[in-house]
N, C-alpha and C positions, 0 to 999 in steps of 0.2 A: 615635436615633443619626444623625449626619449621613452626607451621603454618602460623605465625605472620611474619616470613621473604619469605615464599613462597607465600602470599598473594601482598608482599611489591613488590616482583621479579613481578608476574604477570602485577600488575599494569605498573613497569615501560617496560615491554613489549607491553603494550597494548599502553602506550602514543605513545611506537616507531611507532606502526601499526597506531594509526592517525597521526601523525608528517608524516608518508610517504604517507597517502590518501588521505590528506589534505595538499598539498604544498603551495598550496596560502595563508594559513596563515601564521601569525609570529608562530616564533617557541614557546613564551610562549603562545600564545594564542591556538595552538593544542595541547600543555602539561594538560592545563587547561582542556581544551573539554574533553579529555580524562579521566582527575582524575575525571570531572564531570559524564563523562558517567559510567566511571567504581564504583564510589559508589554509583549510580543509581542501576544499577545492583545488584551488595552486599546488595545495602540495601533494594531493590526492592519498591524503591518510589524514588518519586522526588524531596520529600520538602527539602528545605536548611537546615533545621535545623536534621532533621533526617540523610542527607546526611554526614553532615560535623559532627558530633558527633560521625558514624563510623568511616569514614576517621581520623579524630582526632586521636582516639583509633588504628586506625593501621598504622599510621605514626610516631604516638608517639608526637603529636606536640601539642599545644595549641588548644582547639577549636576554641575560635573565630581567632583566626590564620587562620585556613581553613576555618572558616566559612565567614575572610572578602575576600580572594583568591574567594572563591566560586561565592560569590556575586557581584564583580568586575567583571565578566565574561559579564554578562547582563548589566551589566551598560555602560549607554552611557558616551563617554571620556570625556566631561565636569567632570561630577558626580565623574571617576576615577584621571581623574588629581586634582580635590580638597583633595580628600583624602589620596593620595601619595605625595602631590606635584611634582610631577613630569609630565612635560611639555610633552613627549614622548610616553603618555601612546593612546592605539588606540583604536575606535571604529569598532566593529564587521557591519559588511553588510551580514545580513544571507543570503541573494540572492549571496551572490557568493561562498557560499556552495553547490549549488542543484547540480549542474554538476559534481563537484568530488565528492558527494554523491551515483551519477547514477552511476559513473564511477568505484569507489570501488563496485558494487555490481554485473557490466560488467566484475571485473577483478576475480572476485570468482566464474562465473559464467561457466558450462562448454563449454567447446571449439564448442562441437558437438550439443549443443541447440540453435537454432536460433530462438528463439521465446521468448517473453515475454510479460506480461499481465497488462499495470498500471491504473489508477481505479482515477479518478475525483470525486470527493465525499466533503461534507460540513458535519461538525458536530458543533453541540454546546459546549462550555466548560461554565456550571453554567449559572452565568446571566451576565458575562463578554463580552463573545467573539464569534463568528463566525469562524470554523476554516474551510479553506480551502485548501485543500491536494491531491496532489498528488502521489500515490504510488504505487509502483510494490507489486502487491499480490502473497503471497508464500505459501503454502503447511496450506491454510485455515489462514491466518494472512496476513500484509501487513507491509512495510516498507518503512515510507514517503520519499520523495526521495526531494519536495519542497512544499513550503505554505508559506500561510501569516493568519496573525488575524485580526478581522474587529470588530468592537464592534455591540454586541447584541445588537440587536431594534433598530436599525439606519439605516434609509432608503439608497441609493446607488446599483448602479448598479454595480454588480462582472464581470460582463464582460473582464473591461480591466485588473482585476486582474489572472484571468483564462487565456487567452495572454500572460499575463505578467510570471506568471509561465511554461506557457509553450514555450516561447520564451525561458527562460535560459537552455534548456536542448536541447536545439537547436545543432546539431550534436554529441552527446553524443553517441548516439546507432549506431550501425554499420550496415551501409548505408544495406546490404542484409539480416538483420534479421527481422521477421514478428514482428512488435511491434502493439499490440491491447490495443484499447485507450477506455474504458468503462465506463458508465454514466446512472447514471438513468433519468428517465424521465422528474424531473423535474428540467434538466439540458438541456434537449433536444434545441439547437436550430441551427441553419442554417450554422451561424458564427462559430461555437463550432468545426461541421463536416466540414465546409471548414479549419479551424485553423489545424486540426489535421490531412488531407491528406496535408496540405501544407509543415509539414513535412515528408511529404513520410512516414507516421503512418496510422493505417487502423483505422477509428473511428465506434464502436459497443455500439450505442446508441438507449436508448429504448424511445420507443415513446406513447404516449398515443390514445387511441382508436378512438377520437371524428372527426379523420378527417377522409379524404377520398384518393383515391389510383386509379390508372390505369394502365394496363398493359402498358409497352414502347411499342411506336407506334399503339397505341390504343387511340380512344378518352372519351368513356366510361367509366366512374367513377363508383366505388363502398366503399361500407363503408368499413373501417378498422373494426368496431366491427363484422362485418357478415364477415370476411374470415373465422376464425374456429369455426363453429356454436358449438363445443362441444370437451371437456376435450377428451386427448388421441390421438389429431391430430397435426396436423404439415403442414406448405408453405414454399418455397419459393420460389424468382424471382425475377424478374428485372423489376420494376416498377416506377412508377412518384408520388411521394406524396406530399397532403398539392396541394390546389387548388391558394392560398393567395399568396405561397412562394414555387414555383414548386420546388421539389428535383430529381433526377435521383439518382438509388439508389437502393439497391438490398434490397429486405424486408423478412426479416426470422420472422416464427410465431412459436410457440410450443407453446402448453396448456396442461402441465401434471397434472395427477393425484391429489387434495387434493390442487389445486391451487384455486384461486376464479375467474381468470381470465386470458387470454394466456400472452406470452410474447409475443411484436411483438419491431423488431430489426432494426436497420437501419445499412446499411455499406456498405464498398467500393469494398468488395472483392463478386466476382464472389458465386454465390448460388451456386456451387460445392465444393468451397473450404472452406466456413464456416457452422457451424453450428450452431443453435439459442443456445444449450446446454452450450454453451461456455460463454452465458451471466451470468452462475451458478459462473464463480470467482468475479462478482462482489461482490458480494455476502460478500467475503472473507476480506472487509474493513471493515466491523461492527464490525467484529473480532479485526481489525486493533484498529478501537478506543476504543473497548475494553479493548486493552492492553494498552495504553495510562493511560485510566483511570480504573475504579475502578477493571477490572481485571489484573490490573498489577504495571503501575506505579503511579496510583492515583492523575494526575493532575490535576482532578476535584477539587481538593482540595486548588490550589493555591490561595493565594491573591491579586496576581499580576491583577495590573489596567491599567500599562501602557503596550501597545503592540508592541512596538519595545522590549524591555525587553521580554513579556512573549516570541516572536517569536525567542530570543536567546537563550531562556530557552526551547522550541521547539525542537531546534537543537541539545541538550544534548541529549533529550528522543528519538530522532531520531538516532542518531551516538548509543545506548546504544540498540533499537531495533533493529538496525542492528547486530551489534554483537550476540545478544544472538540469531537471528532467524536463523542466518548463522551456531550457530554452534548447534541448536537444528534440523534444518532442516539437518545437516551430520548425527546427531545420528540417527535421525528417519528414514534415507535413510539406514541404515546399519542393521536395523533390521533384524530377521528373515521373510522369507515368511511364508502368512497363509499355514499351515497344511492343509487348504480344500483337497487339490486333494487325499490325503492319507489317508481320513475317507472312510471308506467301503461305499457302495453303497444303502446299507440298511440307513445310519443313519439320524438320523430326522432333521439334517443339509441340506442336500439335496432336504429335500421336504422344506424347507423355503425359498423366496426371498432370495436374495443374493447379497449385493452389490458388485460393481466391484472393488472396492478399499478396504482396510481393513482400516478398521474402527478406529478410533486415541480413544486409551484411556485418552490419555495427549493430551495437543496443542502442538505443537513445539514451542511457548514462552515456555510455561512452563518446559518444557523437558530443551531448551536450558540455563536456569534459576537454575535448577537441577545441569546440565550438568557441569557447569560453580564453582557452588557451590562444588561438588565433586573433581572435580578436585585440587581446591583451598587445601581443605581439605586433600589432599591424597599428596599433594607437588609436586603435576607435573608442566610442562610446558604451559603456556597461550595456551587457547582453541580458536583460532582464527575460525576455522571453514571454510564452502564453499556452495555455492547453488545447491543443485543437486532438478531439479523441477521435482515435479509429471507432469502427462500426461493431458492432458485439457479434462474437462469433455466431456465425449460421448453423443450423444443423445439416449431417451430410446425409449423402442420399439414402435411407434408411426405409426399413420396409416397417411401417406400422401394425402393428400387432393388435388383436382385436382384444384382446385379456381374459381374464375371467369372464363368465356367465353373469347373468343381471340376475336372475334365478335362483332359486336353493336355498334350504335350511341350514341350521346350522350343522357343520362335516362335525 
């Protein structure tokens, strides 16, 4: 089989895998997603014109052929029924992708992991758009799962859009797995952590220093900045925070090493069973718009001004990162183990720091990018892939801190 027809086969294996992941759409419209995502992929960017000038070349077809296919996808059904005439043509509602988005990535996901990590996070694209995302973070990358786009320097409240995304994924996860909901600080607020135990989700939200905290059943306040007077420690417990807007609330601190200031955590799960270390996958969405733009599919690049459009164009790069991180995240799990334990005891490995994970020379985009690319080339069978998750970070060797007094009136 030549390259050029094992590339053709691939593809149309891959439209079947979204035609089956994506039910709720028409059947052209998940043909589309899929040719979309898959010469995403190939051509490892976004833009229509790059896209549909591969895809051309390996269909064999006209360009603007694919390249008007292409761009019919985002347009709203007015815009497609002018240009087809035809009365029947439909418009996309990317909101009723989130769920079978979560849901393809619950069904690759192993049987015996109960747990998973999704990450609330806002980024810019250019001087267009506000992008807000929700995504499950994997093995140092992320994979938006729903969002919307809001346009840069326009005043409005994200509130009800943060609801609104997390309403549609409303009984998606299965009711006895630990799902943790993560946010930085300056996402922190009241509504946010009631929103997300309301789905029986455990919300790990960082909070900033300036307010104040009391032991439960204590009346006695003290600062949030004066729990860990110093780098190398660690709290925590079950305390009342926020004097304004009382919380009950179990509060985890760490302050390591080479940080400029501690982490302090808000959440719902018992100070035995979490650990503040676990705040380290938020982490892993930077990564996430990373791969978005300019290290991977260069969205920053778009032109697009209207936001219902860009958000179906959204949805391409999202169905295209899932793919590759699925099957870059199987390679990376298949690796060899480090060789540490079978270097002699003398060697200069052993007197170094050591981390506890082995070290990624590749990202798993990028591997699964590789991955995908190889395959293609060699004439095998579509690389679907599966999620096998790393272990959620540990805390490091930290001296615990005994806190506040249980004692005392109020200062």
């Amino acid at each position: 089989m030549t390259t050029n027809a094992a590339s053709t086969q691939v593809l149309a294996e891959w439209q079947t895998a979204v035609v089956q992941h994506m039910p709720h759409l028409s059947h052209p419209q998940a043909v589309v997603l899929g040719l979309w995502s898959y010469g995403i992929v190939l051509a490892r960017a976004c833009g229509i014109t790059t896209v549909s000038h591969l895809l051309a070349g390996l269909l064999e077809q006209q360009e603007n052929t694919v390249r008007q296919r292409l761009r019919e996808w985002y347009w709203e059904a007015e815009a497609k029924k002018k240009a087809a005439a035809d009365s029947q043509r439909q418009e996309l509602e990317v909101s009723t992708c989130f769920a079978p988005l979560l849901r393809w990535i619950v069904s690759l996901w192993p049987t015996a992991e109960r747990r998973i990590a999704l990450v609330l996070a806002a980024s810019t694209l250019g001087a267009h758009w506000v992008v807000l995302a929700l995504s499950v973070v994997y093995r140092g990358c992320a994979i938006p799962v729903a969002g919307c786009l809001l346009p840069a320097n326009t005043p409005g409240a994200w509130k009800p859009h943060w609801l609104d995304l997390l309403r549609e994924l409303r009984g998606v996860l299965p009711a006895d797995w630990c799902v943790l909901v993560l946010a930085d600080r300056g996402l922190y607020a009241r509504w946010l952590y009631t929103a997300i135990r309301a789905k029986h989700w455990h919300p790990f939200l960082r909070i900033n220093a300036q307010g104040r905290y009391r032991r439960q059943g204590r009346r006695r306040g003290w600062r949030l900045a004066a729990l860990l007077p110093e780098a190398g420690q660690a709290w925590a417990g079950s305390v009342v925070c926020f004097k304004g807007c009382p919380l009950e609330t179990t509060l985890l601190a760490m302050w390591t090493e080479g940080h400029a200031e501690p982490w302090l955590i808000v959440t719902d799960l018992a100070p035995g069973r979490a650990q503040a270390a676990w705040y380290a996958l938020r982490t892993w969405i930077e990564d996430g718009f990373k791969d978005f733009k300019r290290g991977g599919w260069q969205w920053q690049t778009t032109r697009m001004t209207d936001a219902e459009r860009g958000a179906r164009h959204w949805l391409t790069l999202a169905v295209a990162t899932l793919w590759t991180l699925s099957v870059g995240g199987a390679a990376e799990a298949t690796l060899p183990p480090s060789s540490f334990a079978q270097l002699p005891q003398t060697h200069i490995a052993r007197r170094r720091p050591r981390r506890t994970t082995q070290p990624r020379l590749i990202s798993c985009f990028r591997r699964g990018l590789n991955v995908i690319l190889i395959t293609l080339l060699r004439g095998e069978p579509l690389p679907r892939g599966r999620f096998i998750p790393e272990p959620w970070p540990d805390a490091p060797d930290l001296i615990n801190v005994p806190g506040p007094p249980d004692d005392g009136d109020d200062s």
